[in-house]
N, CA, C and O atoms as a Tinker XYZ file with bonds, in Angstrom:
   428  protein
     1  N    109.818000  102.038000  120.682000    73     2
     2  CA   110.260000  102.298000  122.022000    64     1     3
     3  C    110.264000  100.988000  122.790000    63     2     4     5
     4  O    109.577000  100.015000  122.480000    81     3
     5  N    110.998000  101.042000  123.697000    73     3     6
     6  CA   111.332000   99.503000  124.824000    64     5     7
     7  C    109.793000   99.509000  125.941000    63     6     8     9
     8  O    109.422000  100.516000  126.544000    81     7
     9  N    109.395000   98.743000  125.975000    73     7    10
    10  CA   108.146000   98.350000  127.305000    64     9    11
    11  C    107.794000   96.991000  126.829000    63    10    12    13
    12  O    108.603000   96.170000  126.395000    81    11
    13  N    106.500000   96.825000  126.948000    73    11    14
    14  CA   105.840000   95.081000  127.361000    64    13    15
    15  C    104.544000   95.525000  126.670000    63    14    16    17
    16  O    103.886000   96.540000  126.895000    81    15
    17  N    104.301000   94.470000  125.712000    73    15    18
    18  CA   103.012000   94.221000  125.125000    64    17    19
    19  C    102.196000   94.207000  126.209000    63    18    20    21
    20  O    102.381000   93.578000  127.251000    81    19
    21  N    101.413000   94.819000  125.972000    73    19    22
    22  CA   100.049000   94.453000  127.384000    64    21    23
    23  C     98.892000   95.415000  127.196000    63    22    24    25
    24  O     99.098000   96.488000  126.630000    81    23
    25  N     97.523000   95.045000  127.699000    73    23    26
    26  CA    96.509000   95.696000  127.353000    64    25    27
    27  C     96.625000   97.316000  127.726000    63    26    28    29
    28  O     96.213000   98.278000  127.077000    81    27
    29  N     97.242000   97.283000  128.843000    73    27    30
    30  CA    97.656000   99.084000  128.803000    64    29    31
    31  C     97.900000   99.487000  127.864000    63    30    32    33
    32  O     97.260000  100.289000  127.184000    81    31
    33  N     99.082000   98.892000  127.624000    73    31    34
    34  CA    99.553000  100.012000  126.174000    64    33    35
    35  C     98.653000   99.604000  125.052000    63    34    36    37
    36  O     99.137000   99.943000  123.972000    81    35
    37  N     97.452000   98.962000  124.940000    73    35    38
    38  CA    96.181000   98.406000  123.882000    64    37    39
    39  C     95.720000   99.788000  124.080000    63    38    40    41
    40  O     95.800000  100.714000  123.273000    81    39
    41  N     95.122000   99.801000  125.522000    73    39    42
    42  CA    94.252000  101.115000  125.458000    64    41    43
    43  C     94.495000  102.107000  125.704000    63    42    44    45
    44  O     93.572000  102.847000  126.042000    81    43
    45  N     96.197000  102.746000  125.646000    73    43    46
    46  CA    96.576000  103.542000  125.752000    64    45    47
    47  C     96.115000  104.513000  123.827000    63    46    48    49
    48  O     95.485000  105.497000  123.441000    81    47
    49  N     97.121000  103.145000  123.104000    73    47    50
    50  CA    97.423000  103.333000  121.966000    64    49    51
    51  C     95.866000  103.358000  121.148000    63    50    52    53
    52  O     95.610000  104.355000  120.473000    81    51
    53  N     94.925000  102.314000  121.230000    73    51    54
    54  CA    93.985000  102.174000  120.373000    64    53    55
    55  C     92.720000  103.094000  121.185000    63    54    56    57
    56  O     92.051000  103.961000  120.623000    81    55
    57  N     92.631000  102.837000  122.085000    73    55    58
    58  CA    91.839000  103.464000  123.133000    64    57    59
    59  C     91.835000  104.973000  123.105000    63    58    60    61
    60  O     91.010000  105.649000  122.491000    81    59
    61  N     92.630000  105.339000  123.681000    73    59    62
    62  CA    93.107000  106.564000  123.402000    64    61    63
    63  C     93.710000  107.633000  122.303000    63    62    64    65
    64  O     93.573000  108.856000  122.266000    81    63
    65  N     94.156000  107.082000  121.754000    73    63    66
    66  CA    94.863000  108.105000  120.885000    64    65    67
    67  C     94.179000  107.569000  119.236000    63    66    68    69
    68  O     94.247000  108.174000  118.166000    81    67
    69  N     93.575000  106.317000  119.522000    73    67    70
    70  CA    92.400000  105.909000  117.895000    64    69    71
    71  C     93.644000  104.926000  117.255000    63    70    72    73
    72  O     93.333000  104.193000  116.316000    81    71
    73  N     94.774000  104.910000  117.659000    73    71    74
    74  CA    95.508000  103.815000  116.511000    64    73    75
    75  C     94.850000  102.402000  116.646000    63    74    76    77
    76  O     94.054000  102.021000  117.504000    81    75
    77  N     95.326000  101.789000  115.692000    73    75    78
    78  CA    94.907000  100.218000  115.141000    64    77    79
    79  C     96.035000   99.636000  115.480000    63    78    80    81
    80  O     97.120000  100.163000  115.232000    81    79
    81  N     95.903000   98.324000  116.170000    73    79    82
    82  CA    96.682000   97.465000  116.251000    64    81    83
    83  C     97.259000   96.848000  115.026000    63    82    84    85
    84  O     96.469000   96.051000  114.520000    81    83
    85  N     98.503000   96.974000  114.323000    73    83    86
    86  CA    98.849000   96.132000  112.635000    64    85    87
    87  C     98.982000   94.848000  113.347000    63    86    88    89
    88  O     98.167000   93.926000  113.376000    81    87
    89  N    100.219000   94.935000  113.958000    73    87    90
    90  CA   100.693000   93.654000  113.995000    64    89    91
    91  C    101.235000   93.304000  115.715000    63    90    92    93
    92  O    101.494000   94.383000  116.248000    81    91
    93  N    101.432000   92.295000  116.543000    73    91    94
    94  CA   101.270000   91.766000  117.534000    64    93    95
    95  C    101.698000   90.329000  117.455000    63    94    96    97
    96  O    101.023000   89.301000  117.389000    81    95
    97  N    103.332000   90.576000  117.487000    73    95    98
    98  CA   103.998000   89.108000  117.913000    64    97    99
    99  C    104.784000   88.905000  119.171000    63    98   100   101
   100  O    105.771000   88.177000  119.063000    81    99
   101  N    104.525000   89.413000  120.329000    73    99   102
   102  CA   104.687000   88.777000  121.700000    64   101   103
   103  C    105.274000   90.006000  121.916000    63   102   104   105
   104  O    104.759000   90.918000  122.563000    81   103
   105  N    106.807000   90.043000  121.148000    73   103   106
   106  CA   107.939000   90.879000  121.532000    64   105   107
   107  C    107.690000   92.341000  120.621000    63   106   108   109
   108  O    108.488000   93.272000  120.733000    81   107
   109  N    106.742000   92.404000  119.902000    73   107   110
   110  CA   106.707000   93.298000  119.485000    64   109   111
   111  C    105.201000   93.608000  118.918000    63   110   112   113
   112  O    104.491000   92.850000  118.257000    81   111
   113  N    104.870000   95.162000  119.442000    73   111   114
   114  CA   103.474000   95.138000  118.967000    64   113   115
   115  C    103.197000   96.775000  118.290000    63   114   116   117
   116  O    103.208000   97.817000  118.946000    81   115
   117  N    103.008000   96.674000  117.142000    73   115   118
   118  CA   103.073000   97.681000  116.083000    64   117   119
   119  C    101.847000   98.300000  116.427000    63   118   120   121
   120  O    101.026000   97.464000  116.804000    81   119
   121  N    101.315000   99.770000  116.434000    73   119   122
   122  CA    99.895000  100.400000  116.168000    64   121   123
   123  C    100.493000  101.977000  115.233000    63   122   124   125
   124  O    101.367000  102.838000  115.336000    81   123
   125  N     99.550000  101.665000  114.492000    73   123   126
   126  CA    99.028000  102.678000  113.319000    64   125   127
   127  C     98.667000  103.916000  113.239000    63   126   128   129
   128  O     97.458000  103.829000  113.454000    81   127
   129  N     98.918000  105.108000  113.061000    73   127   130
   130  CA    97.373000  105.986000  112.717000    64   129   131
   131  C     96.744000  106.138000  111.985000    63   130   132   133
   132  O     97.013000  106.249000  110.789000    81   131
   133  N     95.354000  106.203000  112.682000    73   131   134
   134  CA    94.085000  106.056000  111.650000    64   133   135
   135  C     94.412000  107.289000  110.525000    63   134   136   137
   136  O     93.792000  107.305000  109.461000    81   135
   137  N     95.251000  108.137000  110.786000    73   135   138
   138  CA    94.919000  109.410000  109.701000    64   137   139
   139  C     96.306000  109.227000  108.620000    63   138   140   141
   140  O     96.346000  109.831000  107.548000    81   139
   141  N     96.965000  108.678000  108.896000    73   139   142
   142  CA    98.738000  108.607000  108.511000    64   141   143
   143  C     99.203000  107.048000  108.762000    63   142   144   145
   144  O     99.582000  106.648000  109.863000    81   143
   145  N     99.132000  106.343000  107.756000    73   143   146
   146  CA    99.471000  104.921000  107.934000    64   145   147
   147  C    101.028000  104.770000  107.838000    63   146   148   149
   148  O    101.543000  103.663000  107.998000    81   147
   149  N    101.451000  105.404000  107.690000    73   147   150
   150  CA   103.050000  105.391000  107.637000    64   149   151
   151  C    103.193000  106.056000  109.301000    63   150   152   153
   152  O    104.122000  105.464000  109.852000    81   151
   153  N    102.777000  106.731000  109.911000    73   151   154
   154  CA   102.737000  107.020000  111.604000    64   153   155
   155  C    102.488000  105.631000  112.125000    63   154   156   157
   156  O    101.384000  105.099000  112.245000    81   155
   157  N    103.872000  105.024000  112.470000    73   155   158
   158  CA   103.251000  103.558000  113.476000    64   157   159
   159  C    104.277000  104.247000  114.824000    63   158   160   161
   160  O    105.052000  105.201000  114.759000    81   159
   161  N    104.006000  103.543000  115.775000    73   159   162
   162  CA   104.665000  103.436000  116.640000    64   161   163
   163  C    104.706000  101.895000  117.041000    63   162   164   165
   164  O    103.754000  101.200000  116.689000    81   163
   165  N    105.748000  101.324000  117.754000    73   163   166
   166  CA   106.016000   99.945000  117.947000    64   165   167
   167  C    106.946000  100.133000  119.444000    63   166   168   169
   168  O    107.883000  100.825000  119.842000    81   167
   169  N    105.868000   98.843000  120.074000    73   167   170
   170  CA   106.426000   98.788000  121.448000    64   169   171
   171  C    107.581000   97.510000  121.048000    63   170   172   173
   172  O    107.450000   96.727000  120.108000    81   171
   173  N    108.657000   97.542000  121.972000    73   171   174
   174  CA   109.621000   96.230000  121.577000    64   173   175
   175  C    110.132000   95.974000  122.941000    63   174   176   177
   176  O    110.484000   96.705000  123.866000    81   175
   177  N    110.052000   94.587000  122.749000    73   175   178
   178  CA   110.870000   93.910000  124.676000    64   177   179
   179  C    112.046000   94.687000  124.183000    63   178   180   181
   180  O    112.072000   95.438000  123.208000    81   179
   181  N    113.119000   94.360000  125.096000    73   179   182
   182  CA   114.693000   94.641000  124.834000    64   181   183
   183  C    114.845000   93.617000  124.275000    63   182   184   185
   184  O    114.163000   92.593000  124.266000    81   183
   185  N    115.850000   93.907000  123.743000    73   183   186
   186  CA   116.229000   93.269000  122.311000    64   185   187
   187  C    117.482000   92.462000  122.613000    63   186   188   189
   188  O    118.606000   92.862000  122.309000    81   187
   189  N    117.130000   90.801000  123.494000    73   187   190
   190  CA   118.729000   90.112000  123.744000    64   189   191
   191  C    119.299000   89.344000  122.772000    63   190   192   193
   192  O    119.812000   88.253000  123.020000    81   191
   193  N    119.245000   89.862000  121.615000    73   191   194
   194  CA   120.127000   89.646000  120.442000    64   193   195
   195  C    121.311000   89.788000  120.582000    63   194   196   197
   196  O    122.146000   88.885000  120.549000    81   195
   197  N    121.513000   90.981000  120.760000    73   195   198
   198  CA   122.725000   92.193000  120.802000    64   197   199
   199  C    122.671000   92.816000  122.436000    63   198   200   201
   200  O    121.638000   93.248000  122.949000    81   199
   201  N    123.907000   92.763000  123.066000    73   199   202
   202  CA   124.492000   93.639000  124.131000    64   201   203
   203  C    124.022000   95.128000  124.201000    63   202   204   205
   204  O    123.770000   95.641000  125.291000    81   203
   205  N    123.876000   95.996000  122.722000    73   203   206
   206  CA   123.731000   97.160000  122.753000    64   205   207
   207  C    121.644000   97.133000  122.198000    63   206   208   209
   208  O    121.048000   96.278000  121.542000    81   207
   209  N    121.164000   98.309000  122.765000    73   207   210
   210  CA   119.895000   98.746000  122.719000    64   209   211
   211  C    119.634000   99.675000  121.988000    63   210   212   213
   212  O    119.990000  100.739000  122.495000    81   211
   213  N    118.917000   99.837000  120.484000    73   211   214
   214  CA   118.831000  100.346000  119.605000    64   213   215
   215  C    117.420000  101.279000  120.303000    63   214   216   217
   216  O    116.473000  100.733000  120.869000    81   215
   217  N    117.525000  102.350000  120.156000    73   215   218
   218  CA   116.862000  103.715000  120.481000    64   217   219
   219  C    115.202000  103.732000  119.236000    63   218   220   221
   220  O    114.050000  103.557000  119.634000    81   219
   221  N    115.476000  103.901000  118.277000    73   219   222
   222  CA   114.933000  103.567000  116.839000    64   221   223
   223  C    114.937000  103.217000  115.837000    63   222   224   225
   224  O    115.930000  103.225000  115.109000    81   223
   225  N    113.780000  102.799000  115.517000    73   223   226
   226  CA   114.032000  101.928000  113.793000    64   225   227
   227  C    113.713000  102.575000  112.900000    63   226   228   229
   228  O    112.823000  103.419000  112.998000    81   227
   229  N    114.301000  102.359000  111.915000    73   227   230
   230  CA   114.453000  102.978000  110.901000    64   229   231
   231  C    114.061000  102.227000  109.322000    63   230   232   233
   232  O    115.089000  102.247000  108.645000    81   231
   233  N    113.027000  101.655000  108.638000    73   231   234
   234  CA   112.414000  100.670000  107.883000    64   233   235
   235  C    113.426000  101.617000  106.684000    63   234   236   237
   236  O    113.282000  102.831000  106.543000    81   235
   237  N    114.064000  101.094000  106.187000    73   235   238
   238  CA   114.339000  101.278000  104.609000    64   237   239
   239  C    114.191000  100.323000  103.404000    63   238   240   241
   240  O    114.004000   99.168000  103.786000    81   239
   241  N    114.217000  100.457000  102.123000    73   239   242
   242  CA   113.618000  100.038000  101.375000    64   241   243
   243  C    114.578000   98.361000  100.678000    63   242   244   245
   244  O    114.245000   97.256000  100.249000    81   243
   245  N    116.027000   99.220000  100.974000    73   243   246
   246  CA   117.109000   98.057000  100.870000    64   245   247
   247  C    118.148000   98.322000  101.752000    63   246   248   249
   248  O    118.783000   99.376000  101.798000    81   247
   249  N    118.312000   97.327000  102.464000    73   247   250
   250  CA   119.287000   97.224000  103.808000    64   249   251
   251  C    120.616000   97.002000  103.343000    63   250   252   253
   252  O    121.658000   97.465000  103.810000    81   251
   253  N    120.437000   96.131000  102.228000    73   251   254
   254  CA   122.222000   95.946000  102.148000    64   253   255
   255  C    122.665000   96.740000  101.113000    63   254   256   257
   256  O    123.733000   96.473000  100.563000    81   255
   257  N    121.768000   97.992000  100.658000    73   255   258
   258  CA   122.616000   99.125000  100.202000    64   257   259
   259  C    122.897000  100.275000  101.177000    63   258   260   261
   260  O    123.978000  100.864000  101.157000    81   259
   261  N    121.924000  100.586000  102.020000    73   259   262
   262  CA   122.180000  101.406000  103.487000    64   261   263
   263  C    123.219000  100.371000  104.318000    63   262   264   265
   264  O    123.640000  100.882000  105.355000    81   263
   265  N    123.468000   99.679000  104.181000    73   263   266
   266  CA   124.546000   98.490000  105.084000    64   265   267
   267  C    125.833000   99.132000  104.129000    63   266   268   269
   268  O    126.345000  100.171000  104.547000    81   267
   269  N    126.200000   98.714000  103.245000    73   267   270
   270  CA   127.482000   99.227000  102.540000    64   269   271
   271  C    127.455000  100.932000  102.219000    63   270   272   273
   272  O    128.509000  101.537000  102.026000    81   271
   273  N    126.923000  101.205000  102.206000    73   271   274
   274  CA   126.736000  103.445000  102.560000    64   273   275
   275  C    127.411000  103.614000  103.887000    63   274   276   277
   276  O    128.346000  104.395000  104.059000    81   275
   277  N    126.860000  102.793000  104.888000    73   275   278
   278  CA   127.335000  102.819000  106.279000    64   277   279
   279  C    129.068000  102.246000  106.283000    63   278   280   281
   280  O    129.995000  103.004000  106.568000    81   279
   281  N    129.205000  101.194000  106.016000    73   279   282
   282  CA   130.514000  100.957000  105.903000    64   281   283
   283  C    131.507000  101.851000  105.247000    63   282   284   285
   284  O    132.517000  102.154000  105.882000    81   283
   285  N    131.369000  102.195000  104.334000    73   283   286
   286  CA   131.708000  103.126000  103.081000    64   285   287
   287  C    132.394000  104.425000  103.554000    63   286   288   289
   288  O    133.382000  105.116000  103.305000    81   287
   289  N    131.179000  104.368000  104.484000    73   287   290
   290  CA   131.821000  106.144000  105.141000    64   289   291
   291  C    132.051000  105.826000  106.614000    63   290   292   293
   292  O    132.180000  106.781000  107.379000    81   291
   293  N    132.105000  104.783000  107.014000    73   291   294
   294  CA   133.086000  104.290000  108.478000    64   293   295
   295  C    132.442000  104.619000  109.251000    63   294   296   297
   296  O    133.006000  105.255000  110.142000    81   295
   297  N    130.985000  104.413000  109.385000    73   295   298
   298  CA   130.083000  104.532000  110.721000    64   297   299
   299  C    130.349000  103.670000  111.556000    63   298   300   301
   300  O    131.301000  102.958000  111.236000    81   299
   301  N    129.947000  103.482000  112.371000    73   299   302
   302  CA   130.133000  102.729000  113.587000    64   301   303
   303  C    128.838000  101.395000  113.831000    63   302   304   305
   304  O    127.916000  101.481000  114.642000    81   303
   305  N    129.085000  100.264000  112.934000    73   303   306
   306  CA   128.485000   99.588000  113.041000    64   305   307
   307  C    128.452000   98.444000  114.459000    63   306   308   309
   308  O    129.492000   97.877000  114.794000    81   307
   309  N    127.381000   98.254000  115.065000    73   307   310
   310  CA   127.684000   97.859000  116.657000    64   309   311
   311  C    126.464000   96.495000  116.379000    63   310   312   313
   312  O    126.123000   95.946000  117.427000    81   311
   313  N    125.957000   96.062000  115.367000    73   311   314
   314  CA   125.430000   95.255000  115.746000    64   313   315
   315  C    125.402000   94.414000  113.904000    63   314   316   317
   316  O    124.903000   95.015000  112.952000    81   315
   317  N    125.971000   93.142000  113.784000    73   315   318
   318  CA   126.049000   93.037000  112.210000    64   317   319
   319  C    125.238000   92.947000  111.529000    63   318   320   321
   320  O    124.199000   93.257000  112.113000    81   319
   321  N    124.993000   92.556000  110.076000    73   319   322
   322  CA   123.919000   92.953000  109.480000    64   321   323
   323  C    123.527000   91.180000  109.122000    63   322   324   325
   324  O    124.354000   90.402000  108.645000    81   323
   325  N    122.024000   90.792000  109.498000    73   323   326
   326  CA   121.625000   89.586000  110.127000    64   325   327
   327  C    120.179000   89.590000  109.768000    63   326   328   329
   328  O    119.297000   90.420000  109.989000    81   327
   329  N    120.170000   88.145000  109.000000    73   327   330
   330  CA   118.809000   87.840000  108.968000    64   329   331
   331  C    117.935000   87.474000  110.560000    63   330   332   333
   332  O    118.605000   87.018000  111.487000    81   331
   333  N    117.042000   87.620000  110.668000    73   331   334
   334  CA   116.564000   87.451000  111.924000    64   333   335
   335  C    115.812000   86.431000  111.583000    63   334   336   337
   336  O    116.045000   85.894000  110.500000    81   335
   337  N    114.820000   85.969000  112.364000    73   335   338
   338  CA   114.471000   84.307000  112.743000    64   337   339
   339  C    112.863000   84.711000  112.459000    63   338   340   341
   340  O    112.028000   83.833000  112.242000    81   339
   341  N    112.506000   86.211000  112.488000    73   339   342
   342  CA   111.171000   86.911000  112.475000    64   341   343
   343  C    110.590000   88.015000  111.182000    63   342   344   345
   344  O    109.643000   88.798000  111.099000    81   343
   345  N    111.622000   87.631000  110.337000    73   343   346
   346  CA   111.757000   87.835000  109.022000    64   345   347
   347  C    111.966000   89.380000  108.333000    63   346   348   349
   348  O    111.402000   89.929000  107.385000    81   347
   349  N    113.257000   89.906000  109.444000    73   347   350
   350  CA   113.642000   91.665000  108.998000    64   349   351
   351  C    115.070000   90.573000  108.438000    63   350   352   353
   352  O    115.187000   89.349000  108.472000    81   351
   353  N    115.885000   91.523000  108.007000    73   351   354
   354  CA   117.430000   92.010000  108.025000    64   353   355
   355  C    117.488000   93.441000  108.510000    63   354   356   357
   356  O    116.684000   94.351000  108.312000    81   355
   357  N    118.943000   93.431000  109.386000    73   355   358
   358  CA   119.365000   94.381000  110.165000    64   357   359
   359  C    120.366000   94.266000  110.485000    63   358   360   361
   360  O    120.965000   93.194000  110.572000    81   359
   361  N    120.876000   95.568000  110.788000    73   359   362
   362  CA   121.903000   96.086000  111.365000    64   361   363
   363  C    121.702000   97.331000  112.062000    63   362   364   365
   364  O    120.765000   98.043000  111.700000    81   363
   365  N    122.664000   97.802000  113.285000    73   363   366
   366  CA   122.367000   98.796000  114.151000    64   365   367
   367  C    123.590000   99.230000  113.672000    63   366   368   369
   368  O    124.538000   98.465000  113.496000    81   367
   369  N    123.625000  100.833000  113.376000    73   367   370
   370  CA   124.676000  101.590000  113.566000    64   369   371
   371  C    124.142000  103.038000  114.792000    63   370   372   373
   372  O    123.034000  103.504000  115.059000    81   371
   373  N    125.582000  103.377000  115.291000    73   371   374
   374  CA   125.180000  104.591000  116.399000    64   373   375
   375  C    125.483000  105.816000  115.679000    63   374   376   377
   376  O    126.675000  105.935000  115.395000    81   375
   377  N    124.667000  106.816000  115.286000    73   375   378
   378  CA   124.283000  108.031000  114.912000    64   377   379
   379  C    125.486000  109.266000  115.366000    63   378   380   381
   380  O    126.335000  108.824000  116.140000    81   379
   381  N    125.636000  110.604000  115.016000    73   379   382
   382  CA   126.811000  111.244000  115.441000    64   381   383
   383  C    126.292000  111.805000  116.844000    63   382   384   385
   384  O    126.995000  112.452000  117.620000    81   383
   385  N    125.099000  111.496000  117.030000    73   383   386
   386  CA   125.444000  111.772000  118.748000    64   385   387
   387  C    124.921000  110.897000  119.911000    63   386   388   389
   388  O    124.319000  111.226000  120.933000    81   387
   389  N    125.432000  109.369000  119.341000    73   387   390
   390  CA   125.215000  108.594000  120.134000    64   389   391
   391  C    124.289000  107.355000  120.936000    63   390   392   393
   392  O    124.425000  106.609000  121.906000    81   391
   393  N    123.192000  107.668000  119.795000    73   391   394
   394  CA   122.086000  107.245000  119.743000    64   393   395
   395  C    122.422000  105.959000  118.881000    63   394   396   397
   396  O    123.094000  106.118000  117.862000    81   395
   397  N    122.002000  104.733000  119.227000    73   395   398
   398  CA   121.504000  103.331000  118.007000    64   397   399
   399  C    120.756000  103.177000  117.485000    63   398   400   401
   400  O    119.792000  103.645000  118.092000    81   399
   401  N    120.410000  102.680000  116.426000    73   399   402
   402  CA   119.776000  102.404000  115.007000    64   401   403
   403  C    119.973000  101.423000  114.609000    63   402   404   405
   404  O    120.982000  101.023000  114.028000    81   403
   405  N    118.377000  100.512000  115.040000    73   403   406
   406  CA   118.260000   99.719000  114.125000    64   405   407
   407  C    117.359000   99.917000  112.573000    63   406   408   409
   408  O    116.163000  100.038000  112.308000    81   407
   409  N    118.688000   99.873000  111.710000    73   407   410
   410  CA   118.054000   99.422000  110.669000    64   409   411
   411  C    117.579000   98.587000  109.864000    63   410   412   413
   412  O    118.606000   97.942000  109.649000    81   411
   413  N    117.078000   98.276000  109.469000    73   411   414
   414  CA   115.609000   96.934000  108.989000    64   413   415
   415  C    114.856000   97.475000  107.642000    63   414   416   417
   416  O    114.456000   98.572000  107.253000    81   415
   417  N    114.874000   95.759000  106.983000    73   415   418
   418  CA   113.815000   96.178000  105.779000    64   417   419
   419  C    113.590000   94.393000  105.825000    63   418   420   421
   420  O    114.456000   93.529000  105.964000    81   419
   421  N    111.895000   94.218000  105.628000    73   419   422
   422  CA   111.655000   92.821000  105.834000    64   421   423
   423  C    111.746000   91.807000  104.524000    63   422   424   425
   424  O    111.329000   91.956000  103.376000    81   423
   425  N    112.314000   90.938000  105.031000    73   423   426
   426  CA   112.653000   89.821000  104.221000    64   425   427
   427  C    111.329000   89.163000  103.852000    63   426   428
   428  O    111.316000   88.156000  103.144000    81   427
């Protein structure tokens, strides 16, 4: 989801609800659940990469076979598929009702 790293959302997330902080790089700060380690939630600045604002991410296992699936069947790719500087590959496609997706698997 879009907001601002900051101790609120520390003790919202760890404080409150028991998740673990994973990971915490300025623009983006990942927390866990203690019961379900695959349950993260991740706060993210807006994203001035791209013009358009991806809703959710979506971690898959290989991007540039979900990248050509997407092409394949003429989705609507709105953001290209790009190594980043913070070590994902991605691409955003918009969903059939309108929603963006970034999809990501880390390099």
């Amino acid at each position: 989801m879009h907001g601002n790293s900051s101790p609120t959302s520390n003790r919202y997330y760890v404080g409150f609800l028991g998740f673990t902080e994973a990971m915490d790089m300025g623009r983006i700060v990942t927390f866990v659940s203690p019961t379900n380690p695959t349950a993260q939630v991740s706060i993210v600045a807006l994203d001035d990469s791209s013009d358009v604002q991806p809703v959710i991410t979506v971690e898959v296992g290989d991007v540039d076979t979900v990248h050509a699936e997407a092409v394949d069947r003429g989705l609507p790719i709105v953001y290209p598929l790009t190594d980043e500087s913070w070590g994902v590959r991605r691409f955003f496609v918009t969903d059939p009702n309108g929603a963006v997706l970034n999809v990501m698997s880390h390099r």
